[in-house]
ZARO-891420 format. One line per 5 residues: number of its first residue (from 1); for each residue z, y, x of C-alpha. Coordinates in steps of 0.2 Angstrom, whole numbers, plus 2048, in hexadecimal, padded with zeros to 3 digits. Example, Ala and Ser with C-alpha at 12.3 -4.5 7.8 and 13.67 -1.06 7.14 Angstrom:
1> 827 7EA 83E | 824 7FB 844
//
This chain:
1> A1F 11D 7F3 | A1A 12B 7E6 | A08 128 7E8 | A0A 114 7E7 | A11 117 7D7
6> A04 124 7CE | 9F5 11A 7D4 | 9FB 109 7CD | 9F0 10F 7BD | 9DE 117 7C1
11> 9DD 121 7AF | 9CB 125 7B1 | 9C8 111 7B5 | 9B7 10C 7AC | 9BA 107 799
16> 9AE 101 78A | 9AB 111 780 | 9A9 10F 76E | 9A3 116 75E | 9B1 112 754
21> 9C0 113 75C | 9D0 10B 754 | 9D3 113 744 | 9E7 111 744 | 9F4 116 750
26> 9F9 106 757 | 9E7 100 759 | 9E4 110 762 | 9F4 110 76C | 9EF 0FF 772
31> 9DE 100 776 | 9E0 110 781 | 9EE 109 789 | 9E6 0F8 78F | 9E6 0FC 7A2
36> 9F9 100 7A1 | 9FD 0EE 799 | A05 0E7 7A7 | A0E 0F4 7AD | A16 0F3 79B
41> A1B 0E3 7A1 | A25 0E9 7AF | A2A 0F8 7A9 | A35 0F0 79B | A3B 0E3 7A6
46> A44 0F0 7B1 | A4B 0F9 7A2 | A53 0EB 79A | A5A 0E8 7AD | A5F 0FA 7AC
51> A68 0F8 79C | A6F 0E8 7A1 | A76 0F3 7B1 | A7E 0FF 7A5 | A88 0F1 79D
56> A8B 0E8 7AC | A96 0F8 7B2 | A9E 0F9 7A3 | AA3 0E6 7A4 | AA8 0E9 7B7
61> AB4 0FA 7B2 | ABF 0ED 7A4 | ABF 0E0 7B3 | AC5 0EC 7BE | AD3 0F2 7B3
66> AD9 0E1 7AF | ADA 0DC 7C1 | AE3 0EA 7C5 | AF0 0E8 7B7 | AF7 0DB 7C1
71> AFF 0D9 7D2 | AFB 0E8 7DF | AF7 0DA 7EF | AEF 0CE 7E7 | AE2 0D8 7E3
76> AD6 0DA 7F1 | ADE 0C9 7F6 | AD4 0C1 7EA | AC7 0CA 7E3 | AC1 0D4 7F4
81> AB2 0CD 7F4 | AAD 0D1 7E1 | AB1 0E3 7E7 | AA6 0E5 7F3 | A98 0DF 7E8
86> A9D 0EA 7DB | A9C 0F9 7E7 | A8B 0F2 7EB | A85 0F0 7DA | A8B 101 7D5
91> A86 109 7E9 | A74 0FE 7EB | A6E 0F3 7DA | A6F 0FF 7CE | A67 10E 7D6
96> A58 105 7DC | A55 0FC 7C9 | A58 10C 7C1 | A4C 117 7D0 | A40 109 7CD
101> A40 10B 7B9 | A3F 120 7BC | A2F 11B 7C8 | A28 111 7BC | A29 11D 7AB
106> A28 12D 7B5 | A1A 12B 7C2 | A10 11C 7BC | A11 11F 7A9 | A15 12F 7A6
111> A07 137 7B4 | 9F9 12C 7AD | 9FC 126 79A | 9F7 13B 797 | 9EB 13B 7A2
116> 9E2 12A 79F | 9E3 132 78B | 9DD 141 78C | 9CB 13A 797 | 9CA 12F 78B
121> 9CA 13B 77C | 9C1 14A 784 | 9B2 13E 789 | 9B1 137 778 | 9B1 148 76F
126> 9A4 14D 77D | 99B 13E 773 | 99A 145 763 | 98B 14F 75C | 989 162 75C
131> 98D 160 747 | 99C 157 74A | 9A0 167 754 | 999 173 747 | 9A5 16C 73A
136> 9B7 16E 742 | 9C0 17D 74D | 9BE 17D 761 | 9CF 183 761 | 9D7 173 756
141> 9CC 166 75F | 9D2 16C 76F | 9E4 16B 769 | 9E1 159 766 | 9DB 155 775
146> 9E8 15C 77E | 9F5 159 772 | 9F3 146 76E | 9F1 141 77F | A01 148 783
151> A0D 140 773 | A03 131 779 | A0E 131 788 | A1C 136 780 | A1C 125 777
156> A19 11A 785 | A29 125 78E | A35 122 77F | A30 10F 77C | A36 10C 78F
161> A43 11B 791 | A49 11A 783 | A48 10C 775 | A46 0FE 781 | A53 103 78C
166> A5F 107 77B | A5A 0F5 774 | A5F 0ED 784 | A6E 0F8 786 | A73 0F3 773
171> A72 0E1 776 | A78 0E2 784 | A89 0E7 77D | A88 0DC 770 | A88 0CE 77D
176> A96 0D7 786 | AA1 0D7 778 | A9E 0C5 771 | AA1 0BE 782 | AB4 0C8 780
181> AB7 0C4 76F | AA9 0C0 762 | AB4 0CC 756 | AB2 0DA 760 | AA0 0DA 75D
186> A9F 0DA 74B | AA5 0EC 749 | A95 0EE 754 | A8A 0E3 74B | A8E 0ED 73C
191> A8B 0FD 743 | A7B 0F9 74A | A75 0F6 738 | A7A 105 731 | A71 10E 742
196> A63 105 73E | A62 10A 72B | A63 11B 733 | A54 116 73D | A4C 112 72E
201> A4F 121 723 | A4B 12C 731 | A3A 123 738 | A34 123 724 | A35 136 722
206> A32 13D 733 | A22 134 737 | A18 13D 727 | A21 14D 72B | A1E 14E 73C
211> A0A 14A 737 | A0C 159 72C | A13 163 738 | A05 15E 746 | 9F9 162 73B
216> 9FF 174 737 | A00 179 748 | 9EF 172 74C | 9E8 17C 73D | 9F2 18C 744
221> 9EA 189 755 | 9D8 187 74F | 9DB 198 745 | 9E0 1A0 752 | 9D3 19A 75F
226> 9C9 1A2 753 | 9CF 1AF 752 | 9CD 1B3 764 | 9BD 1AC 767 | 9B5 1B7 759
231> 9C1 1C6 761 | 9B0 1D1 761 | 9AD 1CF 74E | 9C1 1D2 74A | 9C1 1E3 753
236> 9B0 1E8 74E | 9B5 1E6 738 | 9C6 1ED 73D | 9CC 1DB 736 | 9DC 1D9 73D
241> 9E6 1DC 730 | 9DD 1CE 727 | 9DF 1C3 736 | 9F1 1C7 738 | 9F5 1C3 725
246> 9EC 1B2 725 | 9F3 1B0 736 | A03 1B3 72E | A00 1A6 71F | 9FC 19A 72D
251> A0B 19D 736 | A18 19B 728 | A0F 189 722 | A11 184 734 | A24 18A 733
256> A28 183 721 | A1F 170 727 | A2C 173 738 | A3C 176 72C | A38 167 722
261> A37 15E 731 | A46 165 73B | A50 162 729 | A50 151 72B | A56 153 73C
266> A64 15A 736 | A69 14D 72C | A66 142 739 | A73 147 744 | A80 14A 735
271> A7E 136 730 | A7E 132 743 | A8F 13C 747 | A97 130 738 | A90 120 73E
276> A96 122 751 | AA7 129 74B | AA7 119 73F | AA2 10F 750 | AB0 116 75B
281> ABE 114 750 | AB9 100 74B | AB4 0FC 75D | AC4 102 764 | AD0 0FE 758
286> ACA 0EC 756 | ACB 0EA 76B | AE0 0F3 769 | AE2 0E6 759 | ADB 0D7 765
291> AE6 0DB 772 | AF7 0E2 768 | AF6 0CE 761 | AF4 0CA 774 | AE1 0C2 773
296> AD9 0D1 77D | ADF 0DB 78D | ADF 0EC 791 | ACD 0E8 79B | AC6 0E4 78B
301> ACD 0F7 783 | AC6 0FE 791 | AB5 0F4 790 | AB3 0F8 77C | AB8 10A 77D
306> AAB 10C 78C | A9E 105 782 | AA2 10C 772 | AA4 11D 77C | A93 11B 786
311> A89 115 776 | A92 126 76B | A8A 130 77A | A79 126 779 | A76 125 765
316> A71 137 766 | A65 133 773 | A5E 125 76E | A5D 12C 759 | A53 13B 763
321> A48 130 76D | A43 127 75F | A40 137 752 | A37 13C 762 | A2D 12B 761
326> A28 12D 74F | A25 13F 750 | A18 13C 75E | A10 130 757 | A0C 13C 746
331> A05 146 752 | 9FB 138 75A | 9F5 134 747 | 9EF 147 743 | 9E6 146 754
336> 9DE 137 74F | 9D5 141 745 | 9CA 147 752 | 9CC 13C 760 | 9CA 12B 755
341> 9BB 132 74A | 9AE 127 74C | 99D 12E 756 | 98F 12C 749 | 980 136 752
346> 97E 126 75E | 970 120 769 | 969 10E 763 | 96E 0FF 76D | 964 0FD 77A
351> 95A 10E 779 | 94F 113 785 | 94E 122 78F | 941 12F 78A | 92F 12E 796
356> 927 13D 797 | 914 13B 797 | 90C 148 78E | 91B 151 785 | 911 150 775
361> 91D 151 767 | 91B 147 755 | 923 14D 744 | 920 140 738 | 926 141 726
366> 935 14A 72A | 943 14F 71C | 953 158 722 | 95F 15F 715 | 972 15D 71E
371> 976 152 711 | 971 15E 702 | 963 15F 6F5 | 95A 16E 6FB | 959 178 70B
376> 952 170 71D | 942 16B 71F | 938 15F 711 | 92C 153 717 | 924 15B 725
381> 915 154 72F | 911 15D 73E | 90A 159 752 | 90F 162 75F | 902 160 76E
386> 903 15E 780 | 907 16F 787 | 906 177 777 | 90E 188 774 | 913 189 761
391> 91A 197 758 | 925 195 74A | 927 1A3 73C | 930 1A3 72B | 93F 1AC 722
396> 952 1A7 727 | 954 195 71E | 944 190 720 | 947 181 72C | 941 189 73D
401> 951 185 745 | 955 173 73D | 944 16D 743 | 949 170 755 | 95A 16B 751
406> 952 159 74B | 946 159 75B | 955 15C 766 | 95F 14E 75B | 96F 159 756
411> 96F 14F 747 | 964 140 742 | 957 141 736 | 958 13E 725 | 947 138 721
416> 938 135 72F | 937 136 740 | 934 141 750 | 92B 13B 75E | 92A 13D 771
421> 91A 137 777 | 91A 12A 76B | 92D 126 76E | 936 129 75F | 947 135 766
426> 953 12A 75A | 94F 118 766 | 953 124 777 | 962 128 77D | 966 13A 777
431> 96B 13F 78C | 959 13C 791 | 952 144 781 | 95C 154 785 | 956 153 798
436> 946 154 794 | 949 165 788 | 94C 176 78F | 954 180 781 | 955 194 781
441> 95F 199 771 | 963 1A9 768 | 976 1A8 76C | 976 1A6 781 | 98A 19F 781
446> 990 19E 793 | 99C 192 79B | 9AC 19B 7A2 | 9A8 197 7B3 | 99D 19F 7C2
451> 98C 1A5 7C0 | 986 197 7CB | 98E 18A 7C1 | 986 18E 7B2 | 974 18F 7B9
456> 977 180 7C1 | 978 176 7AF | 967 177 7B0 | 966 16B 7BE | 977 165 7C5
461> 973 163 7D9 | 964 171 7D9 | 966 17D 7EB | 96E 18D 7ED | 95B 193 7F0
466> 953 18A 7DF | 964 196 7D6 | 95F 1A4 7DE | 94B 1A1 7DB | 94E 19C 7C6
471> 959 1AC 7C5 | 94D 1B8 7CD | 940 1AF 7C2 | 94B 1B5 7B2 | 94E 1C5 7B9
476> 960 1C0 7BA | 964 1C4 7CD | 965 1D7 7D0 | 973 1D7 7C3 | 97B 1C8 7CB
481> 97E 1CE 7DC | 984 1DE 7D3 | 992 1D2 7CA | 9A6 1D1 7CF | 9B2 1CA 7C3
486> 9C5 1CF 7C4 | 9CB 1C3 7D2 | 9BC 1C9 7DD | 9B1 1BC 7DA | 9A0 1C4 7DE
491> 98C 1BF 7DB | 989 1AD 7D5 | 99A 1A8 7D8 | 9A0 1B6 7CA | 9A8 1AD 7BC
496> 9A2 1B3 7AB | 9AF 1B2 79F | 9B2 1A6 790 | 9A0 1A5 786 | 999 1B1 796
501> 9A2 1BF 78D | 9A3 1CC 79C | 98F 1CB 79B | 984 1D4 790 | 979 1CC 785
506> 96A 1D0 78E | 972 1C9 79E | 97A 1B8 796 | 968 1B5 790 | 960 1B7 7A0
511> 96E 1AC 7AA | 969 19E 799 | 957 1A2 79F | 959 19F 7B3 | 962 18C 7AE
516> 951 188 7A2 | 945 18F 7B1 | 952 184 7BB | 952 175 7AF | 93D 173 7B1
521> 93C 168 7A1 | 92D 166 799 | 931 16B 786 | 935 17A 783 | 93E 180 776
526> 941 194 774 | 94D 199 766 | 94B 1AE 763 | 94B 1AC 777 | 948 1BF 77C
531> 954 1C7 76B | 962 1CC 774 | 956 1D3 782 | 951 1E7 781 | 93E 1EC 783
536> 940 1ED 794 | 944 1DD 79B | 93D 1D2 78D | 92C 1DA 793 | 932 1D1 7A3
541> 938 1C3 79C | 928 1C1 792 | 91F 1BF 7A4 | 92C 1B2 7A7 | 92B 1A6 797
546> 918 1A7 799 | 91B 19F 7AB | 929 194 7A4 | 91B 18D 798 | 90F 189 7A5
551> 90C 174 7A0 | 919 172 796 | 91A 171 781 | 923 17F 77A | 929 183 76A
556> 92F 192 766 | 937 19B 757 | 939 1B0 755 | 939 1BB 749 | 932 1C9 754
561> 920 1C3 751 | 919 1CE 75D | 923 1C1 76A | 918 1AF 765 | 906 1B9 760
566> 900 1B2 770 | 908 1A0 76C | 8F9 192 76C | 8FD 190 759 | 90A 197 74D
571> 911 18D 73F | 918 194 730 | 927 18D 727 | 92D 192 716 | 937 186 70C
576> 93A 179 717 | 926 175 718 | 918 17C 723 | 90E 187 719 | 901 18E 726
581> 8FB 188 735 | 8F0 192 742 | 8EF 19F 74F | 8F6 1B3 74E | 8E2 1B9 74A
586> 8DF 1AB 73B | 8EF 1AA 735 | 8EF 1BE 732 | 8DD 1BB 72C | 8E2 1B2 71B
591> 8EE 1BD 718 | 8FA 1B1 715 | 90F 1B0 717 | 90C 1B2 729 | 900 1C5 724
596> 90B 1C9 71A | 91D 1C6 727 | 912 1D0 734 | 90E 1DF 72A | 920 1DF 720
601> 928 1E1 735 | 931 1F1 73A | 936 1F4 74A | 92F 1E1 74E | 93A 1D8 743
606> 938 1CE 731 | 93C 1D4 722 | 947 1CD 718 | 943 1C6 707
//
């Protein structure tokens, strides 16, 4: 019955993924919750039944009371029958509407509004361009995706828990009490005003502040994450101290936004205790002045002070659920920062995927500045031939790294154009331009996941022996076999830690190595690939990027010269523009930039400017 219930929603059903999602909540709210639309439907009929149930008992308990203010043995004489379907109501009906509505909201709704959420926005954050990344904290996105999705199905819960079932419920005994006596529903009707203007006040200033408070914590999360994630550099400066005071600062805005928030809670529950006293005093004393001029019976008292009773207990509930409401959907709005923001590193319509002939690569005319007036690259012309090796060389800033950014598409180009075997990479699709790039950077992060799993991002269904065969070929295996994490996880299935921070640097490089060797793409792109390496296993490595090159285009940027000397050709960058262009002998020859970087080296390394 269970499992009936949680599959009548697939949440990771097929769905047409856009580039600009909804931009305000209720757009949002409405498209992501399309495959739930006619369980809606259904839901909120079996609430308002469930209401109506609740209101039926209350009517049944004054019938009761007034029967049984009469004659003993006429009772069951003459109303017998109503009894038993009272006891049946009460014993069978109700139970089965009310397990039916708790089905409903807790294992259709409730297990997959979340769910069918939180897909959606961690694939279209997965969408998003590495600079999108680079301009926000890991730690705050991930609190949106996890957050949002989970306020989302808070909402759906309190529209059918709650505020559907509460409407119902309040018309309900407005009905009630018309049908008794249409004067006993005017101290009601007025009451429900006044509750509403409550409503009101409270939905106007809780919405902001709970979007202030959301916020606050999100911010304090991505400080945090921080924090940790850069744990080495915090311990190695001493700088916890520092951390602490500005983690402190964080902490107390978070507080402060919390206070103004819960303040108005506060004055919530004061205005709500006067209103419900306000209603129990004119609801029951308008039901005893009905009856003490003889035009209501003590059926009716009963009936009024149940109601009035039962909605004093239920205003509490229902002022919460619906703070609860607004509150969750601030949230929702400050996550909509994030999983809202439209994707604008896109492939074209139609693009193509990239075909591989020659792996020849084409600069043409290309400007980079990251939206600035200086810095990047400036016009640069350049061919990169089939199975080329090039070397780049310049000082930091000199656009080394943004050209291979550009060729990789992180960002697209500001001016020109790259291509791929006369392709240009901005009319292919970005997954079969990346598929046909094997990249080695400088900083060799790890996933937190086995040795094996990582490898394998190379190539997703490669054999236990083409693993074992790419990390022997990186010189990776002897110190994987030698690997056990602290659950006894042993060899390839060793989990490396978050980043692949239980490795060395040398030995993260090497595991980042094994998944190129894996990956077999024909571009290569080598950023500082053998800089974290010692002397002796780079002179290892060295043998194994020379086999790694064999018939594929390779670019590659160091600063250790002595590593690309061998390179085809070496260009040399210096202000965004190639200002030699040549092999190690001619280049030191003319006693350029290039002469000047190689004889200005100590210890293998460039000197600063």
């Amino acid at each position: 019955m269970f499992r009936f219930f949680e599959n009548l929603v697939d949440p990771f059903s097929k769905y047409k993924e856009l580039y600009n999602p909804p931009n305000t909540v209720r757009s949002f709210l409405m498209d992501y919750t399309k495959p739930f639309v006619g369980v809606f439907a259904i839901t909120g009929v079996v609430a308002t039944l469930a209401a109506a149930s609740e209101i039926y008992l209350i009517y049944l308990l004054g019938w009761i009371i007034d029967i049984v203010s009469g004659d003993p043995s006429d009772v069951f004489e003459n109303h017998s029958n109503f009894f038993i379907w009272a006891i049946v109501f009460v014993l069978v009906v109700r139970p089965l509407i009310f397990a039916l509505d708790v089905l409903l909201i807790n294992n259709t709704l409730m297990v997959n509004v979340a769910t069918l959420f939180r897909w959606r926005a961690h694939k279209h954050v997965l969408r998003q361009s590495i600079g999108w990344f680079e301009n926000d904290f890991a730690g705050r996105i991930a609190n949106r995706v996890m957050q949002t999705p989970r306020s989302a199905g808070e909402v759906v819960f309190q529209v059918f828990d709650a505020l559907g079932y509460s409407l119902a419920y309040v018309f309900g005994g407005l009905i009630l009490l018309n049908s008794v006596d249409f004067r006993l529903m005017l101290p009601m009707a007025v009451w429900f005003l006044l509750y509403l203007c409550l409503i009101v006040w409270v939905v106007r200033n809780i919405s902001p502040a709970s979007k202030a408070s959301s916020d606050a914590r999100s911010n304090l999360n991505g400080q945090i994450v921080d924090t940790y994630t850069n744990i080495h550099s915090v311990k190695l400066f001493a700088y916890q101290n520092q951390e602490l005071h500005s983690a402190k600062a964080a902490i107390e805005q978070t507080r402060q936004t919390f206070a103004r928030e819960m303040r108005l809670y506060t004055i919530m529950d004061f205005g709500l205790n006067i209103l419900n006293g306000l209603l129990t005093i004119s609801l029951i004393g308008v039901s005893i002045f009905l009856w003490f001029i003889g035009e209501a019976t003590a059926g009716t008292i009963a009936a009024a002070s149940a109601l009035a009773i039962r909605l004093n207990a239920m205003t509490g509930w229902i002022m919460w659920a619906i703070s609860s409401f607004f509150r969750e959907l601030g949230v929702i709005q400050e996550g909509m920062g994030t999983l809202a923001d439209p994707i604008k590193l896109r492939d074209q319509e139609n693009a193509n995927i990239l075909e591989i002939t020659k792996a020849q690569i084409e600069v043409k005319s290309l400007s980079h500045h990251y939206g600035l007036k200086s810095g990047g690259l400036n016009k640069l012309n350049v061919t990169f031939r089939e199975n080329e090796k090039v070397g780049l060389v310049g000082r930091s800033g000199a656009g080394k790294s943004t050209l291979l950014k550009l060729i990789l598409r992180f960002y697209d180009v500001e001016a020109g154009e790259i291509h791929i075997d006369g392709q240009d990479i901005a009319r292919v699709t970005q997954d079969s331009l990346h598929k046909n790039i094997g990249v080695v950077q400088q900083d060799s992060s790890l996933l937190h996941r086995s040795i094996r799993e990582n490898i394998c991002y190379g190539k997703s269904n490669a054999t236990e022996h083409e693993i074992i065969a790419a990390a022997k070929k990186a010189h990776a295996h002897d110190f994987i076999l030698n690997l056990q994490d602290e659950y006894g996880r042993k060899g390839y299935d060793a989990q490396v830690g978050e980043r692949g921070i239980k490795l060395s640097g040398g030995q993260r490089q090497r595991i980042t190595l094994a998944r190129v060797i894996l990956k077999n793409a024909p571009i290569l792109l080598l950023d500082e690939a053998t800089s974290a390496l010692d002397s002796e296993i780079e002179t290892q490595i060295q043998d194994t990027l020379k086999n790694m090159m064999k018939g594929k285009t390779v670019i590659a940027i160091a600063h250790r010269l002595s590593t690309i000397a061998q390179m085809d050709r070496i260009l040399v960058l210096d202000k965004g523009e190639i200002v030699e262009d040549g092999d190690h002998e001619s280049l030191l020859s003319t006693g350029g930039l290039y002469s000047e970087l190689w004889h200005h080296q100590s210890g293998g390394f460039l000197k600063s400017r």
